[in-house]
C-alpha positions in Angstrom: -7.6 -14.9 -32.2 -6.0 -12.6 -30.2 -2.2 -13.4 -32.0 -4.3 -13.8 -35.1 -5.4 -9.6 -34.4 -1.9 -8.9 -33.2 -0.3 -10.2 -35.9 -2.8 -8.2 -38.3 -2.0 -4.8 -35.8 1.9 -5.0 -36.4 1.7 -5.5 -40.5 -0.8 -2.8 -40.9 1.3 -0.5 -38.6 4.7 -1.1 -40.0 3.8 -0.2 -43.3 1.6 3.2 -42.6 2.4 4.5 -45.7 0.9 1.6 -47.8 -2.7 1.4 -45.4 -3.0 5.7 -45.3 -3.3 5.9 -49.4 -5.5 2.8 -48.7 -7.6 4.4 -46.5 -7.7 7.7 -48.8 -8.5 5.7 -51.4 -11.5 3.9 -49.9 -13.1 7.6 -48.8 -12.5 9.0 -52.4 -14.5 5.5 -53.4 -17.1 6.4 -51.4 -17.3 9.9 -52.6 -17.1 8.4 -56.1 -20.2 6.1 -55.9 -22.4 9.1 -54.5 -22.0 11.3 -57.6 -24.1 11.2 -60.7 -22.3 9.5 -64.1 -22.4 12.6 -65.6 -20.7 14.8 -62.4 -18.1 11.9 -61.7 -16.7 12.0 -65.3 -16.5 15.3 -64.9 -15.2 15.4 -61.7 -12.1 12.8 -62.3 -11.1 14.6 -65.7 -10.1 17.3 -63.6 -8.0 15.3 -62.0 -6.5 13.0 -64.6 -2.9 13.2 -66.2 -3.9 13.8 -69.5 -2.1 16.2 -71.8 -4.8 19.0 -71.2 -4.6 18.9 -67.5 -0.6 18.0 -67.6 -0.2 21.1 -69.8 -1.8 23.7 -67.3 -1.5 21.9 -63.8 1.0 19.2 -64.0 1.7 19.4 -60.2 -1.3 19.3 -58.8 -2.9 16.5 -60.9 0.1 14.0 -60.7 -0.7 14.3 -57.2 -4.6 13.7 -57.1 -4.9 11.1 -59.6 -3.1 8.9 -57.7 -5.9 8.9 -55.0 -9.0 8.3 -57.2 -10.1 5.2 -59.3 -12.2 4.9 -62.2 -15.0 3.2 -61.1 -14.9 -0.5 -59.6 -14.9 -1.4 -56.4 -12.0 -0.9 -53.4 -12.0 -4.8 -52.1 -9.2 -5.7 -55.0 -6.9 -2.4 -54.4 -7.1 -3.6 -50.5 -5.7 -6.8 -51.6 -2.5 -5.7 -53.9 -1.9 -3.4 -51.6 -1.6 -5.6 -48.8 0.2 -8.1 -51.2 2.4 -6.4 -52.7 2.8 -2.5 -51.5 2.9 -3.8 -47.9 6.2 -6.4 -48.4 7.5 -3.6 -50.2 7.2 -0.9 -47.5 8.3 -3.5 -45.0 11.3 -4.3 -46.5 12.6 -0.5 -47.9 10.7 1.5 -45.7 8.3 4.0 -46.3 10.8 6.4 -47.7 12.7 4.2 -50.2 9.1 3.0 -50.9 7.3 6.1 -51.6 10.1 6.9 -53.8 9.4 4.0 -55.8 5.7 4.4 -56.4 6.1 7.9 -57.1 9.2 7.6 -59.7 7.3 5.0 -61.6 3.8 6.8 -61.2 5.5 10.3 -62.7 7.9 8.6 -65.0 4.9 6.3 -66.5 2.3 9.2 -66.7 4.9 11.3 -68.8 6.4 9.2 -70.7 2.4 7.7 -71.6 1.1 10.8 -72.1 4.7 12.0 -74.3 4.1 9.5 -76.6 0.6 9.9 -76.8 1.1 13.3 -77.6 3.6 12.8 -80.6 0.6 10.3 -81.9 -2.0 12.9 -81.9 0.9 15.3 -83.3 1.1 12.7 -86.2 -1.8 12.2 -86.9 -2.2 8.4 -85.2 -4.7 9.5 -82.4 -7.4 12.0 -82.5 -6.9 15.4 -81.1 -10.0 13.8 -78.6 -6.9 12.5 -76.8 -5.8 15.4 -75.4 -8.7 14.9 -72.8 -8.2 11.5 -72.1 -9.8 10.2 -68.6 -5.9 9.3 -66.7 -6.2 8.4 -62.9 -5.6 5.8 -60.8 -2.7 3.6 -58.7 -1.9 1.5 -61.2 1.7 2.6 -62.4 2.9 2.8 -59.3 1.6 -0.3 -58.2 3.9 -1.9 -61.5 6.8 0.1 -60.6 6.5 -1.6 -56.8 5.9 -5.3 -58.6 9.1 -4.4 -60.5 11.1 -3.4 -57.6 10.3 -6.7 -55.6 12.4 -8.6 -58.0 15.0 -7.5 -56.5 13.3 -9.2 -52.7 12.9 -12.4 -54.4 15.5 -15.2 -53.9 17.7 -16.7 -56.0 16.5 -18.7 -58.2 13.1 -17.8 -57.8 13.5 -13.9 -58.6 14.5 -14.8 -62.6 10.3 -16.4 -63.0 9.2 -13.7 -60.6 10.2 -11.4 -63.3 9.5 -13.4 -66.3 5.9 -13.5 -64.9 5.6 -9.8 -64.5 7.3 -8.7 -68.2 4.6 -11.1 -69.5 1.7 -9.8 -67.5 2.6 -6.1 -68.3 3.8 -7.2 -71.9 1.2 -9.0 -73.9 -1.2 -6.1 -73.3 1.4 -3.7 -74.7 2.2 -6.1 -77.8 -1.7 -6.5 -78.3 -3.5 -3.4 -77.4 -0.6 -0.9 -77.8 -2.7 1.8 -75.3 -0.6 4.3 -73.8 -1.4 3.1 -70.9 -0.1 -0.2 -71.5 3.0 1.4 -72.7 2.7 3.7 -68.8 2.4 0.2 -66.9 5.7 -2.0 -69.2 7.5 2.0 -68.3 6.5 1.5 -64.7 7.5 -1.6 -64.8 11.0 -0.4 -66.1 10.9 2.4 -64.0 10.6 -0.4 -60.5 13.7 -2.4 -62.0 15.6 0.9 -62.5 15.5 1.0 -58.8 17.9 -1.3 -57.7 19.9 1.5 -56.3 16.9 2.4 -53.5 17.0 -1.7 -52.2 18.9 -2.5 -49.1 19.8 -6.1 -51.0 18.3 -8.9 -53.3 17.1 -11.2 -50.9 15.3 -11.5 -47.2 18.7 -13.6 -46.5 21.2 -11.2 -48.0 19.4 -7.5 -46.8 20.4 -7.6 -42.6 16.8 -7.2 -42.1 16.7 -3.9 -43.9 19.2 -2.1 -42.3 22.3 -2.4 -44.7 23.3 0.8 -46.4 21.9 1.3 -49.8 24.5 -0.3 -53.1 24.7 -0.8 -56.3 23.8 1.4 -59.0 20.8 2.1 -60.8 20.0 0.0 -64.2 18.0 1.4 -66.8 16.9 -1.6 -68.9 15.0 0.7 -71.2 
C-alpha cells in the first residue's frame, strides 16, 4: 500500500499543472451545484466564449471558461485528465503542455465561434447565437489527445490517430455544431504541434530531455 500511495504521490506531483486546473475545476463544481438553474445559466454565460462575450471581453473569458463545466459531474474530467493530460505533462512538461492546451483551447473557440458568426451573418443560424452558452475543457483536452500521437510508437501511433479523427469526426459529419467543428480544430490544432514534442516515441525522446525538432504541420 505504501508503494501503491507512493507511486500515486510522484504522478500527481510531476504533472502539477494537470491536478491544479483539476483541483480548480472540482471547487468551481461545487460552486456550480449550490446555485439555482436560473442563477447558474446566468452565471456561466458570463463566462462563455460566445460572440457576445468574445466581442467585449475576449481575454478575460478565454480564460474563465476553461475552469467551469456545464453541468455533470467532476468524477469523468478526474479520469481524462489523469489519462490523458497527465502522460502529456509528463512527457513535455508543464510548459510545452500548457502551450498545447491553450493553443488548441483559443485556436478552437475562435475559429468555432468565426464560423458561427459568418452563419448567423448569412443567415444559417439565428441571431440567438450570438449568446450561445460556450465553456468548458473540452478543446483543449482534443488538442492534448492530438498531440499524444506524436508519444505513441510506431506502429501503434497510425490507429491511435485513426481512432481519434473518427471520435472527433463523425460528430462533425453528423451534427455539424460549431462545437464539433471547435473539437476536429482542436484536434488539428494538437497535431500542429509536433514542433513543441521532445520526439515521437517513449524510446526515441531521451526521457524528455532532447531539444525540441521538427517543424510544425498544419494538416488543416
Amino acid at each position: 500500500m505504501r508503494r501503491f500511495l507512493r507511486t500515486v504521490r510522484t504522478w500527481i506531483t510531476s504533472a502539477p499543472g494537470t491536478y491544479l486546473w483539476l483541483a480548480a475545476l472540482f471547487v468551481t463544481t461545487v460552486a456550480l451545484h449550490r446555485m439555482s438553474p436560473e442563477f447558474e445559466r446566468e452565471f456561466l454565460l458570463q463566462r462563455s466564449t460566445n460572440i457576445h462575450e468574445l466581442s467585449t471581453n475576449p481575454v478575460r473569458v478565454l480564460i474563465a471558461s476553461a475552469f467551469w463545466i456545464d453541468g455533470g459531474s467532476w468524477i469523468p474530467y478526474a479520469l481524462l485528465y489523469t489519462v490523458f493530460h497527465a502522460p502529456a505533462e509528463h512527457w513535455l512538461g508543464t510548459a510545452r503542455w500548457l502551450a498545447v492546451a491553450a493553443l488548441a483551447h483559443i485556436g478552437a473557440t475562435l475559429i468555432s465561434e468565426g464560423v458561427l458568426n459568418w452563419a448567423i451573418l448569412h443567415g444559417h443560424a439565428p441571431q440567438s447565437a450570438v449568446n450561445t452558452l460556450d465553456i468548458g475543457v473540452s478543446y483543449a483536452l482534443a488538442g492534448v489527445i492530438g498531440v499524444l500521437t506524436y508519444r505513441v510508437p510506431r506502429p501503434w501511433h497510425l490507429p491511435y490517430l485513426g481512432a481519434v479523427l473518427i471520435f472527433y469526426g463523425i460528430p462533425l459529419i453528423t451534427g455539424r455544431t460549431f462545437t464539433d467543428l471547435g473539437h476536429f480544430t482542436a484536434v488539428l490544432i494538437g497535431l500542429a504541434c509536433h514542433a513543441l514534442t521532445p520526439g515521437r516515441g517513449p524510446d526515441t525522446d531521451g526521457g524528455g530531455r532532447n531539444a525540441c525538432r521538427g517543424a510544425g504541420r498544419k494538416p488543416g
